[in-house]
Short mmCIF file of the C-alpha atoms (twelve columns), coordinates in Angstrom:
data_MODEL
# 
_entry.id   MODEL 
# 
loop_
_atom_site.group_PDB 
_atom_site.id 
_atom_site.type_symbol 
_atom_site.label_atom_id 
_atom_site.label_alt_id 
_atom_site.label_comp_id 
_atom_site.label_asym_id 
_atom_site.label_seq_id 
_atom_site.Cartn_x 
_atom_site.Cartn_y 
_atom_site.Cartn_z 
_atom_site.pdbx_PDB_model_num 
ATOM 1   C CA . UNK A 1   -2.159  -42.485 -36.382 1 
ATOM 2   C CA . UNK A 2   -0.202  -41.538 -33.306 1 
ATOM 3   C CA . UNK A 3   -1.179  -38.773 -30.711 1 
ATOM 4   C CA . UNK A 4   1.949   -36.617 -32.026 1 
ATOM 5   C CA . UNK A 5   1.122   -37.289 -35.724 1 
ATOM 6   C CA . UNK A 6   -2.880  -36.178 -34.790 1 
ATOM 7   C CA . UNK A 7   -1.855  -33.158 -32.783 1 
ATOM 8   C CA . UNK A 8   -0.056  -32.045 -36.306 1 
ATOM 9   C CA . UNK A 9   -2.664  -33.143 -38.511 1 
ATOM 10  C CA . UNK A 10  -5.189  -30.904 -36.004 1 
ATOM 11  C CA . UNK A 11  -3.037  -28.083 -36.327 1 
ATOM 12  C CA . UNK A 12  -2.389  -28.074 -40.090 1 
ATOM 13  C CA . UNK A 13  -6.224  -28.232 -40.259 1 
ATOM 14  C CA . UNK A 14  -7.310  -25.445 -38.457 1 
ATOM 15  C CA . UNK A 15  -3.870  -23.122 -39.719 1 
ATOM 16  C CA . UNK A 16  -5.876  -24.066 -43.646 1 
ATOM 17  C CA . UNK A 17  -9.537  -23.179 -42.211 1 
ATOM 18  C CA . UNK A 18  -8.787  -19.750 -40.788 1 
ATOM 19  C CA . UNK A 19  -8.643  -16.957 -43.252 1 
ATOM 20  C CA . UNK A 20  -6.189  -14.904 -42.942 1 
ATOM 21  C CA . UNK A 21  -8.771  -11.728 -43.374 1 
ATOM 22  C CA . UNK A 22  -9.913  -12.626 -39.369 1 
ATOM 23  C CA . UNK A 23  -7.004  -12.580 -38.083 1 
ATOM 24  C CA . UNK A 24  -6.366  -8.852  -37.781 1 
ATOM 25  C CA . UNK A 25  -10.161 -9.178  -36.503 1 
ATOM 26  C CA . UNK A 26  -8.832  -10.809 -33.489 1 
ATOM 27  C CA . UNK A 27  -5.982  -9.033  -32.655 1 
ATOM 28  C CA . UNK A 28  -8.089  -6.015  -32.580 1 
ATOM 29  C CA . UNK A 29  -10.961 -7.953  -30.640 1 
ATOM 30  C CA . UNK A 30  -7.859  -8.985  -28.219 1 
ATOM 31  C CA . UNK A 31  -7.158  -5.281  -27.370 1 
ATOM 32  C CA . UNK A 32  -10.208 -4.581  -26.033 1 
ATOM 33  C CA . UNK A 33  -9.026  -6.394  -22.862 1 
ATOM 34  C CA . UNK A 34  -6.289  -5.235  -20.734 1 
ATOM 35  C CA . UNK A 35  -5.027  -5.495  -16.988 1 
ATOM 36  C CA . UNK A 36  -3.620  -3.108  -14.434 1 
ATOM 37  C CA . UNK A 37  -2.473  -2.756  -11.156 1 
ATOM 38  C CA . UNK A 38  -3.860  0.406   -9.823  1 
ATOM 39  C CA . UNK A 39  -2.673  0.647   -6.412  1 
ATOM 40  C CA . UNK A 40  1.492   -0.023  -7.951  1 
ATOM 41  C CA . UNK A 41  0.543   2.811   -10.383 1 
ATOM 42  C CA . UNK A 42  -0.373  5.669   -7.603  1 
ATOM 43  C CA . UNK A 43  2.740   4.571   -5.847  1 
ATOM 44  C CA . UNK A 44  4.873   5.047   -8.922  1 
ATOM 45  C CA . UNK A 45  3.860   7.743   -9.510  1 
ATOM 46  C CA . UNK A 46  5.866   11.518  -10.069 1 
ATOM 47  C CA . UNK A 47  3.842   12.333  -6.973  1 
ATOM 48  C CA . UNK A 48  4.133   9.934   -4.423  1 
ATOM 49  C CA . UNK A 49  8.004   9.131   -5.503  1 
ATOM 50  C CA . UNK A 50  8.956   12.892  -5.289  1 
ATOM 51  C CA . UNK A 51  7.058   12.978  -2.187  1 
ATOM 52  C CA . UNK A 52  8.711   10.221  -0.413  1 
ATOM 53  C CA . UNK A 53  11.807  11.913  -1.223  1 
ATOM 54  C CA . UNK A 54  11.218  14.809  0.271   1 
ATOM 55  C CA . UNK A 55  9.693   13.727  2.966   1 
ATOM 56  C CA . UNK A 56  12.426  12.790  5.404   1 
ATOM 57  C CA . UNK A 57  14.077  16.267  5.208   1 
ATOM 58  C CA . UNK A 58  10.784  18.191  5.705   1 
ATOM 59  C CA . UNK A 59  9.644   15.777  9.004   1 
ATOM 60  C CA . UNK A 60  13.286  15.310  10.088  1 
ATOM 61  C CA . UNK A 61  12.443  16.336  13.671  1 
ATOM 62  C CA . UNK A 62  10.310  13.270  13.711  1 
ATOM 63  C CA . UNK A 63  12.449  10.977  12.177  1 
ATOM 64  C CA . UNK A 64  15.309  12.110  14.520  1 
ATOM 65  C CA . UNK A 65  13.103  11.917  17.420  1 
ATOM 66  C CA . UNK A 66  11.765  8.572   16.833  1 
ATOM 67  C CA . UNK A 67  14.724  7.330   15.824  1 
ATOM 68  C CA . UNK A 68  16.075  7.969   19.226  1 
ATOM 69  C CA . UNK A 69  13.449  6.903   21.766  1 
ATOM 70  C CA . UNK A 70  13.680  3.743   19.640  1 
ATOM 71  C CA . UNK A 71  16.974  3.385   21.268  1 
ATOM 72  C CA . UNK A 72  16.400  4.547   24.504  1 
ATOM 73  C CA . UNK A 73  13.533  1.818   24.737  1 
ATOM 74  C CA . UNK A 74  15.441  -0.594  23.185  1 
ATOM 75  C CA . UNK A 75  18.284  0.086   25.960  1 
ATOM 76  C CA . UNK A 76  15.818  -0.134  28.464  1 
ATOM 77  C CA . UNK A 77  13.939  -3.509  27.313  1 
ATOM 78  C CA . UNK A 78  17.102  -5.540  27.179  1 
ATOM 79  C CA . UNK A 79  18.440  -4.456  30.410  1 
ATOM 80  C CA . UNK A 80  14.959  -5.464  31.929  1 
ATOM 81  C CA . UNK A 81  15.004  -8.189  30.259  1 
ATOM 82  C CA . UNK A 82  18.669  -9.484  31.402  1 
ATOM 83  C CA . UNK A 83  17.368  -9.003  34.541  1 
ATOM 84  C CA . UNK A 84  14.307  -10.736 33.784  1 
ATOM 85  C CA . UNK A 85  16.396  -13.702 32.752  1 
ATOM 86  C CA . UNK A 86  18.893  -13.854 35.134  1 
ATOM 87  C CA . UNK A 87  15.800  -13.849 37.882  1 
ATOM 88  C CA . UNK A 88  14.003  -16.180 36.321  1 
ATOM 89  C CA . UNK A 89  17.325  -18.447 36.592  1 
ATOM 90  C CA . UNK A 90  17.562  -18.655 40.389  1 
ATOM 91  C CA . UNK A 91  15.938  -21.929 41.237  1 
ATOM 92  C CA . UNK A 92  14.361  -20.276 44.316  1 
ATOM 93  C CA . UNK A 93  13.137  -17.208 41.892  1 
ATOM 94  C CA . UNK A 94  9.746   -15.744 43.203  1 
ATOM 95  C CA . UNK A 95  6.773   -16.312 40.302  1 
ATOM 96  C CA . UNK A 96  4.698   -13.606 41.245  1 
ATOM 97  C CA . UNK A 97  7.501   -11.393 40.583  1 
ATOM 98  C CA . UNK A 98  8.602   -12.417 37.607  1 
ATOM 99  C CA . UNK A 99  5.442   -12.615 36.356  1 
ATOM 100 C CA . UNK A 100 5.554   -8.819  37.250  1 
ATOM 101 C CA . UNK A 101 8.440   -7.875  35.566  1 
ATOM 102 C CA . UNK A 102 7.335   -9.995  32.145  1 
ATOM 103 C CA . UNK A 103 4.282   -6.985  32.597  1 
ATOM 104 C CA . UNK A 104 6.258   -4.156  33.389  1 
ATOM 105 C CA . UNK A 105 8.071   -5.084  29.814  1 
ATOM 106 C CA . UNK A 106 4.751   -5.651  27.923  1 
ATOM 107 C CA . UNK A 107 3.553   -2.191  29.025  1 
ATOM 108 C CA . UNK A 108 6.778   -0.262  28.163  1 
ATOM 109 C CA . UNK A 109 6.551   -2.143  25.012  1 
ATOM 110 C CA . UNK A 110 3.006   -0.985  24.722  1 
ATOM 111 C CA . UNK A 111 3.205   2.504   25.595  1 
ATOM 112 C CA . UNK A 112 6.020   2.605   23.672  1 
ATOM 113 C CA . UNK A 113 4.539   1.945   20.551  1 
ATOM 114 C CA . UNK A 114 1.831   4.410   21.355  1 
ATOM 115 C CA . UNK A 115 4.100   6.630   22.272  1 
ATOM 116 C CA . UNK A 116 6.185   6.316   18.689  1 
ATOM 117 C CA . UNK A 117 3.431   6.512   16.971  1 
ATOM 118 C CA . UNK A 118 2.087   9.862   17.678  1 
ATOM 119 C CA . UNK A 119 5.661   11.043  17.362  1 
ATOM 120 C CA . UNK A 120 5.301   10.049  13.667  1 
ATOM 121 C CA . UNK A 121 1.725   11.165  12.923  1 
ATOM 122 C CA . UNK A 122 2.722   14.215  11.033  1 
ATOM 123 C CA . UNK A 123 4.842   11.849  9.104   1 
ATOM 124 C CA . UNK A 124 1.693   9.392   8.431   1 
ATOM 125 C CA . UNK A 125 -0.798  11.915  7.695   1 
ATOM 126 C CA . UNK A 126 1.268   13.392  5.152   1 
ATOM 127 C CA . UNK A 127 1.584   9.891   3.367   1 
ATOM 128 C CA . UNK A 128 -2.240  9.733   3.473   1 
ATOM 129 C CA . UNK A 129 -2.486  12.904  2.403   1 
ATOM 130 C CA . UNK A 130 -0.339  12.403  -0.620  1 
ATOM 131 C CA . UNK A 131 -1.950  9.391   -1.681  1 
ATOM 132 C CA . UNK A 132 -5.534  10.844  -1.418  1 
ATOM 133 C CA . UNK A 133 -4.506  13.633  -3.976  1 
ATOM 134 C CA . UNK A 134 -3.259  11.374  -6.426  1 
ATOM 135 C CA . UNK A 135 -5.395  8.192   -5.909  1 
ATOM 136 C CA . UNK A 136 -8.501  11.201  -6.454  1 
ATOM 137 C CA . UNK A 137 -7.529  11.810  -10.136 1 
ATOM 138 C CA . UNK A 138 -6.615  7.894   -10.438 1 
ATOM 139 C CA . UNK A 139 -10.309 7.509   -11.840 1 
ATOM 140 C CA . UNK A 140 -10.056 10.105  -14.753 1 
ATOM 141 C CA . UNK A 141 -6.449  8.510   -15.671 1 
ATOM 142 C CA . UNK A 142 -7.877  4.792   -16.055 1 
ATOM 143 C CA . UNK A 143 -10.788 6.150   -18.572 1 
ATOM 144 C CA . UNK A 144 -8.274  8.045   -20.135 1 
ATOM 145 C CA . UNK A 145 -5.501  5.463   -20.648 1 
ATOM 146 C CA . UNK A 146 -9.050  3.045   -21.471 1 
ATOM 147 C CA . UNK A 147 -10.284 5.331   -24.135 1 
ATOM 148 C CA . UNK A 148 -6.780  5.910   -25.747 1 
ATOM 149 C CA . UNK A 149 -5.587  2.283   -26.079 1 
ATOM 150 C CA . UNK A 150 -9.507  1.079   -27.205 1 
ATOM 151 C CA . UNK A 151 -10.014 -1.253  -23.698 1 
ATOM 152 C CA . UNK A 152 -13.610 -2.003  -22.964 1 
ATOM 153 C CA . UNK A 153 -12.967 -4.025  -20.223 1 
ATOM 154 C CA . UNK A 154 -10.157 -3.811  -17.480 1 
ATOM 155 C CA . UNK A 155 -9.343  -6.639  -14.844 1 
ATOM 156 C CA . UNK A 156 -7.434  -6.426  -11.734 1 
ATOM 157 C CA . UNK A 157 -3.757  -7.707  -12.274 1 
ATOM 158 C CA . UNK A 158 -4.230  -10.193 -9.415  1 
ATOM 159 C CA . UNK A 159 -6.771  -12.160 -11.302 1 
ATOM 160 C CA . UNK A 160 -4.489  -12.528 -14.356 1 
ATOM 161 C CA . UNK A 161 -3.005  -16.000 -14.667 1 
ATOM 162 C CA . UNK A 162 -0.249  -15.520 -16.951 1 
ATOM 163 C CA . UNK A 163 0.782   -11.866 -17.970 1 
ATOM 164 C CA . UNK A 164 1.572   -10.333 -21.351 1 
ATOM 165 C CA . UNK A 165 3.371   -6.717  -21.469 1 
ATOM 166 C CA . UNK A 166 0.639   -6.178  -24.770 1 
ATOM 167 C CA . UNK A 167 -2.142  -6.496  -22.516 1 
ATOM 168 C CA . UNK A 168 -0.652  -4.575  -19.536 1 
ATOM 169 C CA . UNK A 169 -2.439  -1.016  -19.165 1 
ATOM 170 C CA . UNK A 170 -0.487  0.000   -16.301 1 
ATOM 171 C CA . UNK A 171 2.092   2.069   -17.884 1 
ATOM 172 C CA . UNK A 172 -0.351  4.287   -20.023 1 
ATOM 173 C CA . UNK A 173 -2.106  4.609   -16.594 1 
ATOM 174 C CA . UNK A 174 0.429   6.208   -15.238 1 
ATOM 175 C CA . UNK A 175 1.720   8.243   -17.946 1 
ATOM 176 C CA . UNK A 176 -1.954  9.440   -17.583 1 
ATOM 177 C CA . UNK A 177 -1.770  10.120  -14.000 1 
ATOM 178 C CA . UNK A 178 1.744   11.641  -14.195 1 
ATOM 179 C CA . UNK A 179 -0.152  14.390  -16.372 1 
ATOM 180 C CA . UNK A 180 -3.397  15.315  -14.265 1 
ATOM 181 C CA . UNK A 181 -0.801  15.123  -10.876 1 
ATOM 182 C CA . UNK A 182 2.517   16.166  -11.534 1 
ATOM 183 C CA . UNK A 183 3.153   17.156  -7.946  1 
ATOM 184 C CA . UNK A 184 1.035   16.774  -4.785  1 
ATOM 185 C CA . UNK A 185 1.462   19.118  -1.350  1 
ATOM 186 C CA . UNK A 186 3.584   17.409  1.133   1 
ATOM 187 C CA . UNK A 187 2.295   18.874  3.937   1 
ATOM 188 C CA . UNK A 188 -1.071  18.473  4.848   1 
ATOM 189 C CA . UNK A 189 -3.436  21.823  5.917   1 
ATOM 190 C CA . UNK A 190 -4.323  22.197  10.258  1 
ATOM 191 C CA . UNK A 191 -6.941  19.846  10.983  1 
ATOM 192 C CA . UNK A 192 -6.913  17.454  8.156   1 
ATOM 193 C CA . UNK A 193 -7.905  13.706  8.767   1 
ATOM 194 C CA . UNK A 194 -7.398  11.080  6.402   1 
ATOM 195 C CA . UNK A 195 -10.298 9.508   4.744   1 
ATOM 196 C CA . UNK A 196 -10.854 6.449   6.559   1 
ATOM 197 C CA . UNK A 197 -10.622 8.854   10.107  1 
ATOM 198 C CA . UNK A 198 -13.160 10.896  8.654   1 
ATOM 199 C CA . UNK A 199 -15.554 8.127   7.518   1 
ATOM 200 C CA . UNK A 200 -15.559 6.803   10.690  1 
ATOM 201 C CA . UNK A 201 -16.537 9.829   11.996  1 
ATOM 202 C CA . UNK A 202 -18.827 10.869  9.519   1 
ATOM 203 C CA . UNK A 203 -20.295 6.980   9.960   1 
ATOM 204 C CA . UNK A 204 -20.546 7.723   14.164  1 
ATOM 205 C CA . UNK A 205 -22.397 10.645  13.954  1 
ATOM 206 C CA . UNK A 206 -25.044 9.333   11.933  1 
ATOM 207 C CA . UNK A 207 -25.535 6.612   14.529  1 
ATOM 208 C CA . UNK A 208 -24.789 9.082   17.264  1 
ATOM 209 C CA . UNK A 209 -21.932 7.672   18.628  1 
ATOM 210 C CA . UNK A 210 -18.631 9.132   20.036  1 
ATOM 211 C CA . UNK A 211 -16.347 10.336  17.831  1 
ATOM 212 C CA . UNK A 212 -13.321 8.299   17.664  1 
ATOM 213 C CA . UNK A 213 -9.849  10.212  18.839  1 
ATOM 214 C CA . UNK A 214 -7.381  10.877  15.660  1 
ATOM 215 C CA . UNK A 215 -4.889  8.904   17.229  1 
ATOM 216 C CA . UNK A 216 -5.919  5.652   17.537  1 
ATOM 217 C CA . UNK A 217 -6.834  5.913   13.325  1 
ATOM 218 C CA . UNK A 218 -4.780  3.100   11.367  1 
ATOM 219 C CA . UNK A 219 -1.754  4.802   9.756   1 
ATOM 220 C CA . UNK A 220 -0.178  4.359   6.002   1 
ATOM 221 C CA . UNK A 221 2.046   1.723   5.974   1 
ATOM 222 C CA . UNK A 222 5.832   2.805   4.492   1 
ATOM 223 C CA . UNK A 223 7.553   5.502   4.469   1 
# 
């Protein structure tokens, strides 16, 4: 018998030896098991998405701000760097000094980032502070969305191989989450950190360190 003829024969077999009584069994056993991607749902969210939107308008001094010293660096990076160039051309060009200039341009670089920044904290902290409300209630909405569809056991969608819109718990998720956080406050109240600020501070103290300075806390990434 040939391998194509046996692969039928194997197939016929076990189609005859499987009742069809277990085979609603399995589809319901199948269900038990789902994947999401939690982190896509809080940012699809009513929440964040409204928020995002609104954003720009309500921190449009920063925007407009940054937006603007990012041109007045820019304007003066290339001109030192022209000169920079043109220097470094001269066959009797002084090393020491260009190896000053290539400095001067790292630390305006530097100081410039520092400097932009700050200018958008506001802007940051109110993406962190967005996020925190709704990734806060993204706990209840996974046991919800668990409970309602029957899952007893949830994997991360990067471990999933091959995907299956059936097994894909995401969008009852967020349909979920949509309903405990339908909005979230833009602005953040005087003095509020985001989490990972205050953990580190919380975490210094109770080794009696120094407190680390707000500004120098990693930011949200995005807008």
């Amino acid at each position: 018998m040939s391998k194509n003829m046996l692969s039928v024969a194997l197939a016929a077999a076990l189609a005859m030896s499987v009742s069809y009584p277990a085979v609603p069994a399995m589809a319901a056993a199948a269900q038990e098991i789902a994947y999401a991607n939690p982190e896509g749902v809080v940012q699809n969210s009513n929440a964040v998405k409204t928020a995002n939107q609104q954003r720009p308008v309500t921190y449009k001094a920063q925007y407009d701000r940054t937006e603007a010293r990012l041109k007045e660096l820019a304007a003066q990076l290339q001109a030192m760097q022209a000169k920079f160039e043109k220097d470094r051309a001269d066959p009797k060009a002084n090393q020491a000094a260009l190896q000053q200039q290539y400095q001067a341009m790292q630390q305006i670089q530097e100081s410039g980032t520092a400097e932009l920044q700050q200018i958008m904290q506001p802007v940051a902290y109110s993406q962190a502070y967005v996020q925190e409300q709704v990734a806060d209630k993204l706990p209840a909405a996974v046991t919800a969305a668990m409970t309602k569809r029957g899952v007893k056991l949830l994997l991360s969608q990067e471990s999933v191989i091959l995907e299956s819109p059936t097994y894909n718990l995401s969008p009852t998720i967020l349909a979920e989450l949509n309903a405990l956080v339908p909005t979230a406050q833009l602005v953040p109240p005087a003095g509020w950190e985001p989490r990972q600020v205050r953990e580190a501070r919380a975490q210094q103290a109770a080794q009696g360190g120094k407190e680390a300075p707000a500004s120098t806390a990693k930011q949200p990434a995005g807008r």
